[in-house]
Backbone as a chain_set.jsonl record, in Angstrom:
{"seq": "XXXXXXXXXXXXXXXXXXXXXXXXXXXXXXXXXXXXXXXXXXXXXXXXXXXXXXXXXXXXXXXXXXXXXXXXXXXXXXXXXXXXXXXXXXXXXXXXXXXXXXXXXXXXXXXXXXXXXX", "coords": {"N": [[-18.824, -14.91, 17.634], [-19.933, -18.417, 18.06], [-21.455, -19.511, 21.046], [-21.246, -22.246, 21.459], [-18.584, -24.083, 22.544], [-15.643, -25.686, 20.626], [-14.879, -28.796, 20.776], [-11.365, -29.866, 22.371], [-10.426, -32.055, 20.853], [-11.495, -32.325, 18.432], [-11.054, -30.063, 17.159], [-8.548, -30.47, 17.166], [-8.419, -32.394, 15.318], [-9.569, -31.454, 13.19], [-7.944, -29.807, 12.531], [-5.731, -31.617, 11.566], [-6.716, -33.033, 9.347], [-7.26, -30.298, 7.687], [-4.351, -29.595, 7.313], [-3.447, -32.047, 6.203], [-4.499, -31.83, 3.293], [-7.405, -32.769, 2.975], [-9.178, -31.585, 3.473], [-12.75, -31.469, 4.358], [-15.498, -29.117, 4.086], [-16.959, -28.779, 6.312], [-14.869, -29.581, 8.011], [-12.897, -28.017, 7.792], [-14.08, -25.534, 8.508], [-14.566, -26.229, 11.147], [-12.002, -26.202, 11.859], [-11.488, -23.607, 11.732], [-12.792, -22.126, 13.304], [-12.286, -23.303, 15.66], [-9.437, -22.743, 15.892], [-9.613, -19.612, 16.32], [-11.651, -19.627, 18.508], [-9.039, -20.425, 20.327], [-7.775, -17.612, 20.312], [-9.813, -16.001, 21.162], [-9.378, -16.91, 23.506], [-6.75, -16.589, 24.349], [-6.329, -13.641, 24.004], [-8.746, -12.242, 25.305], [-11.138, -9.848, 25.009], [-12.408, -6.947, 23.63], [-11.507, -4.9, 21.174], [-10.706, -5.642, 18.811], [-11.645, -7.343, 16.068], [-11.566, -10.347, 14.582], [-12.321, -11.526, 11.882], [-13.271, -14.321, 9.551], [-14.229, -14.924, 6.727], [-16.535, -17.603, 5.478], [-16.761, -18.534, 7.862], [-16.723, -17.493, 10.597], [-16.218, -15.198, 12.774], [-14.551, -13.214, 15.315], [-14.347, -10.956, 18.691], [-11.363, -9.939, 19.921], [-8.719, -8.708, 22.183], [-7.797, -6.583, 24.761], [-9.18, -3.423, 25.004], [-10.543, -0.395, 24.056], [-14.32, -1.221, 24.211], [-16.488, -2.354, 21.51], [-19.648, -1.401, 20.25], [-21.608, -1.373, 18.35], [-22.087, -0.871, 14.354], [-19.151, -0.544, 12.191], [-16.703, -2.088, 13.282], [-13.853, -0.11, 14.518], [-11.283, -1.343, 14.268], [-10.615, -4.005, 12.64], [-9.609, -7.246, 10.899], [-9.473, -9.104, 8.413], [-9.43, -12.068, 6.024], [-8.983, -15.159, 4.364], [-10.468, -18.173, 4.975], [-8.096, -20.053, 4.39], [-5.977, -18.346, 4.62], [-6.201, -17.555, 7.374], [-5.647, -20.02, 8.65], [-2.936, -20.932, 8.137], [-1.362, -18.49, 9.013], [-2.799, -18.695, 11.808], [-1.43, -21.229, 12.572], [1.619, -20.968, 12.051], [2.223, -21.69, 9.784], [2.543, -19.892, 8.061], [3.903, -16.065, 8.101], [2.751, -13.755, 9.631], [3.341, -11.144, 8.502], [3.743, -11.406, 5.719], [1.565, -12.193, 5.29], [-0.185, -10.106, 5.219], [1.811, -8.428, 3.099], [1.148, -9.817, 0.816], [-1.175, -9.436, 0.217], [-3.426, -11.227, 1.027], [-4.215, -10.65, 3.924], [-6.399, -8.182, 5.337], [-6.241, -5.52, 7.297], [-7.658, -3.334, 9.582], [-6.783, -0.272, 11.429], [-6.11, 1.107, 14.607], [-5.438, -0.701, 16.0], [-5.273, -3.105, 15.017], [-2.995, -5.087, 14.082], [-1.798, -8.121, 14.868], [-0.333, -9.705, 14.877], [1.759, -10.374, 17.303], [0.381, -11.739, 18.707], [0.133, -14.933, 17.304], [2.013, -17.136, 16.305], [-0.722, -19.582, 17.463], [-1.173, -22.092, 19.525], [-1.671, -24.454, 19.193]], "CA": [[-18.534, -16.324, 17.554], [-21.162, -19.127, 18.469], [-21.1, -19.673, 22.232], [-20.739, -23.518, 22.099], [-17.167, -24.366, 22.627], [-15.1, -26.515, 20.483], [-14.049, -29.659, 21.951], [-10.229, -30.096, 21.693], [-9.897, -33.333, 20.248], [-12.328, -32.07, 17.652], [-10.506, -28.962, 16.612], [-7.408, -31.026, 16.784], [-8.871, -33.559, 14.193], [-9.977, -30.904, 12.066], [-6.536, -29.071, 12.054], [-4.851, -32.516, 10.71], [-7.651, -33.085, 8.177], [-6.638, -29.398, 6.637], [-2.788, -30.012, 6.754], [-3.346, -33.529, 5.099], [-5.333, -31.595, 2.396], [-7.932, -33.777, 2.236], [-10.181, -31.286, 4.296], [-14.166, -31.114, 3.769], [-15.823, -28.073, 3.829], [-17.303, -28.965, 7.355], [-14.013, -29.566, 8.671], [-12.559, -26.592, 7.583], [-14.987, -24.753, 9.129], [-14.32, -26.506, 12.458], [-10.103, -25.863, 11.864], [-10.773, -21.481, 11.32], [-13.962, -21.343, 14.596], [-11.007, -23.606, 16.663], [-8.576, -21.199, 15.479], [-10.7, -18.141, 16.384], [-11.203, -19.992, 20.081], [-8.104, -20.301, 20.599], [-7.602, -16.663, 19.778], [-10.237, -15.461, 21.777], [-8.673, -17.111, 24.82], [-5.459, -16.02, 24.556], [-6.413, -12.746, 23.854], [-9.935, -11.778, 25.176], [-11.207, -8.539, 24.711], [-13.735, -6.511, 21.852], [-11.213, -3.658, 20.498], [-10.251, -6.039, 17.341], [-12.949, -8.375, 15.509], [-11.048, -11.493, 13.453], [-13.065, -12.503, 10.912], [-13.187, -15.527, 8.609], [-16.145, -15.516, 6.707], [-17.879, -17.408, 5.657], [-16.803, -19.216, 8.875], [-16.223, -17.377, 11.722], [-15.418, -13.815, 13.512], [-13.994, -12.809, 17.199], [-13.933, -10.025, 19.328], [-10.407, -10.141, 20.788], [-7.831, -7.914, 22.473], [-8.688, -5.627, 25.734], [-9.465, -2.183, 24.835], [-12.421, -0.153, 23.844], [-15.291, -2.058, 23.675], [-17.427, -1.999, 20.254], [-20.696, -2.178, 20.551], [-22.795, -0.569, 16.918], [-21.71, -0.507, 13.378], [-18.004, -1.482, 11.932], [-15.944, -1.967, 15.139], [-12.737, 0.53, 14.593], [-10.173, -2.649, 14.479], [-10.953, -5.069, 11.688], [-8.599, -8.265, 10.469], [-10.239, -9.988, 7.636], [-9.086, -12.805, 5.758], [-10.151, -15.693, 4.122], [-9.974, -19.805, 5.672], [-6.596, -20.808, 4.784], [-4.875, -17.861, 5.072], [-5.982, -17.823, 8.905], [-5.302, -21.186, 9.35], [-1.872, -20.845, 7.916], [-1.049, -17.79, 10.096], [-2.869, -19.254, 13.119], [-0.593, -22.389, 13.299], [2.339, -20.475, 12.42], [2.822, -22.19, 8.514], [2.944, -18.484, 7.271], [4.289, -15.073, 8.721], [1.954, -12.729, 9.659], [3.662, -9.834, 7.881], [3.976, -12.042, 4.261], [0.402, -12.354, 4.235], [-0.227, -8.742, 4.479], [2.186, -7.745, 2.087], [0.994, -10.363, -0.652], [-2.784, -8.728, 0.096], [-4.564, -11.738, 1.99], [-4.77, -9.706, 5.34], [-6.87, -6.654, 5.163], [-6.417, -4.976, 8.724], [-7.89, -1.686, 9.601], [-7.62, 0.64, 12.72], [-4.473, 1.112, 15.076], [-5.046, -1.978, 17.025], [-5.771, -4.067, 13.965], [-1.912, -5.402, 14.01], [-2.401, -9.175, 16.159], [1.241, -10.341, 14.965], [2.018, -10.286, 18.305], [-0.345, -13.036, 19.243], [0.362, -15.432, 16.573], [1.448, -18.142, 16.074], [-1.566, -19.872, 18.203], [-0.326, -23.413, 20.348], [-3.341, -25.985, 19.625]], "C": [[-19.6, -17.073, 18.339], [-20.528, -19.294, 19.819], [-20.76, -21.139, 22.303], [-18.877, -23.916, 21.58], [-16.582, -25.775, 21.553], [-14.516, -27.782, 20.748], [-12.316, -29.629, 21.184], [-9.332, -30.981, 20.851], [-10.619, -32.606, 18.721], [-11.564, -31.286, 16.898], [-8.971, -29.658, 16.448], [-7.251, -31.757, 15.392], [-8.93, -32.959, 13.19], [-8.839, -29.951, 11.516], [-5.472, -29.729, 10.771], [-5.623, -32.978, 9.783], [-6.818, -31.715, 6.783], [-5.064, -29.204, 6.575], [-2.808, -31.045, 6.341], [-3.963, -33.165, 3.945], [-5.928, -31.958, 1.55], [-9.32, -33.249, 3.176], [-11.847, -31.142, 3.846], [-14.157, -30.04, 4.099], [-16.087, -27.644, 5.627], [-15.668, -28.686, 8.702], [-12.624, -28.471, 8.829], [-12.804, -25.503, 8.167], [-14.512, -24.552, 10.65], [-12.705, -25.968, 12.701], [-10.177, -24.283, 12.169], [-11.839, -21.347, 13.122], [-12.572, -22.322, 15.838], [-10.249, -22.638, 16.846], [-8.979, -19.563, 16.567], [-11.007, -18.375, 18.273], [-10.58, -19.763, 20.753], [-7.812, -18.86, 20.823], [-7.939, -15.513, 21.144], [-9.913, -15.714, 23.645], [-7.703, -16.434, 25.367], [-5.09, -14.785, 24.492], [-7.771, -11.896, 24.559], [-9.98, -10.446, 25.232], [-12.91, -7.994, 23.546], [-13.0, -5.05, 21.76], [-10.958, -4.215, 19.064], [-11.105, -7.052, 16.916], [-12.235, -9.064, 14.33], [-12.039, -11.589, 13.057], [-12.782, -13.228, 9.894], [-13.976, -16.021, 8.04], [-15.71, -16.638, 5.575], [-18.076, -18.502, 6.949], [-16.86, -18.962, 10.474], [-15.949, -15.632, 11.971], [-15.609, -13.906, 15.188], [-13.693, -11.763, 17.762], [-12.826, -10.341, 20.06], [-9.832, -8.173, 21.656], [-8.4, -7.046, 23.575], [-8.004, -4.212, 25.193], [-10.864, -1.653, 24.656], [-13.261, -1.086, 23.419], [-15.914, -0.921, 22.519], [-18.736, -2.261, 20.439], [-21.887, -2.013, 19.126], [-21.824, -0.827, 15.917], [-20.181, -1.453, 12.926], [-17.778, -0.945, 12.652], [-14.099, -1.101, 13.907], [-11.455, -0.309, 13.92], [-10.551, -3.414, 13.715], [-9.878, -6.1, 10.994], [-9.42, -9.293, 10.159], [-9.704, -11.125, 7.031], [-9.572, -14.353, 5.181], [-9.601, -17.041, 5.458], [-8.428, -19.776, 5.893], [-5.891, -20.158, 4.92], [-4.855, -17.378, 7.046], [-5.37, -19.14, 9.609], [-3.708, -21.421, 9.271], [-1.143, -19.577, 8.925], [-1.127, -18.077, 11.786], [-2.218, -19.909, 13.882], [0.6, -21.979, 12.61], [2.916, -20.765, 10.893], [3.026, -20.9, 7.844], [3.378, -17.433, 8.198], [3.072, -14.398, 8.466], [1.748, -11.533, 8.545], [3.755, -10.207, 6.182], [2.723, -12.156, 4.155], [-0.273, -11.191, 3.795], [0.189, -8.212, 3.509], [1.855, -8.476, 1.186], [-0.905, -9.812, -0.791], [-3.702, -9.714, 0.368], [-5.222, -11.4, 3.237], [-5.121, -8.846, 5.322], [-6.898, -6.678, 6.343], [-6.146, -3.511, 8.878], [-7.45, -0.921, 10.771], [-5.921, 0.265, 13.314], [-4.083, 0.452, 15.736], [-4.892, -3.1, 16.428], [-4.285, -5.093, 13.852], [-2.126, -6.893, 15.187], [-1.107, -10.224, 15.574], [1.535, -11.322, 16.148], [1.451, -11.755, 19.019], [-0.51, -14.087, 18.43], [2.131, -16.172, 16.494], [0.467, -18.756, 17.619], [-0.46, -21.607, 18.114], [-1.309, -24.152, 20.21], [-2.834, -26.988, 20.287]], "O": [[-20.177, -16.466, 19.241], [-19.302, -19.255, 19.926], [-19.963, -21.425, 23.197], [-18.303, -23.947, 20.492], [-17.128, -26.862, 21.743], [-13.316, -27.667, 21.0], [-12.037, -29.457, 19.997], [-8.202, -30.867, 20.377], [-9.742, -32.449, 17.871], [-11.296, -31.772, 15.799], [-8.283, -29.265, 15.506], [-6.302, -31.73, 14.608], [-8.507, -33.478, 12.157], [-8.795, -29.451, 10.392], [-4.855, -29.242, 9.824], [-4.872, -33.639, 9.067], [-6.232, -31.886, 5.714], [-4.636, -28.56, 5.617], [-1.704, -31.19, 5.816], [-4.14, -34.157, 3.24], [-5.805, -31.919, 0.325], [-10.234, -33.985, 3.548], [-12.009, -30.574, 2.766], [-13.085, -29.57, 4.478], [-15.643, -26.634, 6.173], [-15.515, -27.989, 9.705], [-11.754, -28.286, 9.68], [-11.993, -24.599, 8.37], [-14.209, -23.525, 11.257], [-12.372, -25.374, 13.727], [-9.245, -23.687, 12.709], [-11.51, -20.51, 13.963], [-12.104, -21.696, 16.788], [-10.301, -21.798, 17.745], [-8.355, -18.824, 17.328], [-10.686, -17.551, 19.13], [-10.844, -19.101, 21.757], [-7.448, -18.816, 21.998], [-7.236, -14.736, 21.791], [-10.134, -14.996, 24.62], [-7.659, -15.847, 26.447], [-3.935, -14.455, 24.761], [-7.759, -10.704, 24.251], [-8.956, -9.813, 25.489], [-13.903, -8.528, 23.051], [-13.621, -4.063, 22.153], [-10.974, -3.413, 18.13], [-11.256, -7.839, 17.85], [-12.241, -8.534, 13.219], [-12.937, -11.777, 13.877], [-11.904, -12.756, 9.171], [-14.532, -17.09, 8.29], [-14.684, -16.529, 4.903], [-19.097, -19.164, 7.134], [-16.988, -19.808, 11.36], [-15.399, -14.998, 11.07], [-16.43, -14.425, 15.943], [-12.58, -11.366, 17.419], [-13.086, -11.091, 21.0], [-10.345, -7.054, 21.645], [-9.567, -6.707, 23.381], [-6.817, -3.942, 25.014], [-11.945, -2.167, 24.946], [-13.06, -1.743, 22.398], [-15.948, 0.306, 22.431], [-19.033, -3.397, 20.809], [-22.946, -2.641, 19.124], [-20.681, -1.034, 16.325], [-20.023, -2.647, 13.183], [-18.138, 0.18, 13.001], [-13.559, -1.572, 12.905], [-10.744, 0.228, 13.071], [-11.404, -3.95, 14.423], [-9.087, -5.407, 10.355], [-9.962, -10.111, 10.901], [-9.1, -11.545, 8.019], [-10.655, -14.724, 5.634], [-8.797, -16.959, 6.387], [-7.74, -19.599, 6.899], [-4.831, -20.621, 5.341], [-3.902, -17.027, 7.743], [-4.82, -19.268, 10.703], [-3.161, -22.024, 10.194], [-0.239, -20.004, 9.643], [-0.291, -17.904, 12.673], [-2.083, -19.793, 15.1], [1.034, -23.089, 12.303], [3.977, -20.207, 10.611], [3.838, -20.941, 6.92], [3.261, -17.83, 9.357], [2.448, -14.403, 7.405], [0.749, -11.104, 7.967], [3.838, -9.256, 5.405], [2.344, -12.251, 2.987], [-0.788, -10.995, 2.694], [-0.566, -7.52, 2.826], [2.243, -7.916, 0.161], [-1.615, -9.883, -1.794], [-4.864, -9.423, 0.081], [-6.363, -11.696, 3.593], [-4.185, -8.049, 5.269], [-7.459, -7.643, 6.863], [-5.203, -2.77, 8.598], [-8.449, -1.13, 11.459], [-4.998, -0.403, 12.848], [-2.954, 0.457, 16.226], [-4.455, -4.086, 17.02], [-4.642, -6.177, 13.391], [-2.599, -6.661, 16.3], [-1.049, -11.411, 15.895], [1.569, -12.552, 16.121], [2.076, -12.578, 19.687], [-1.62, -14.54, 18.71], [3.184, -15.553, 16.651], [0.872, -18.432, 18.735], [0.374, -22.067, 17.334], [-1.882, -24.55, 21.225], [-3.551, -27.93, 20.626]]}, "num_chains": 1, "name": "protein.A"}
């Protein structure tokens, strides 16, 4: 994830942009790397790597660090179904079973830390 920080008004703005769904592309962007912030706060770590392409990935969770190749722990997904999990509009476990969450490895499960509090 890019090192410059989100501001919170910013990521706030861009949250109620994509629940008024009237989001640009830009602001979309800004709603999943907020997201992913958030994430990495509340979780830090590098055993599990969120990603959201074509916007965003995060090393979370403390355990083994990754440092080469695909990291062990993977939780893919696209935009809206992070953003919908993130802020709590979907269940974790409903997006897996309809096949928007691909998550690999035995840590890959981040339920637990979900829904995120913007």
């Amino acid at each position: 994830m890019a090192s410059r920080r989100i501001d919170i008004g910013d990521g706030r703005a861009a949250l109620a942009a994509v629940a008024a769904g009237d989001a640009a592309r830009p602001a979309t962007a800004t709603a999943v790397r907020y997201l992913l912030q958030l994430l990495d706060e509340k979780a830090p770590g590098n055993s599990v790597e969120v990603r959201v392409p074509p916007f965003g990935a995060v090393q979370v969770v403390q355990g083994p660090r990754h440092t080469r190749g695909t990291p062990p722990n993977v939780v893919e997904m696209d935009a809206a179904t992070w953003i919908a999990v993130a802020t709590g509009a979907e269940q974790w476990s409903d997006a897996v079973v309809a096949g928007r969450i691909v998550a690999s490895g035995t840590r890959a499960d981040i339920a637990e830390l979900l829904p995120l509090r913007p």
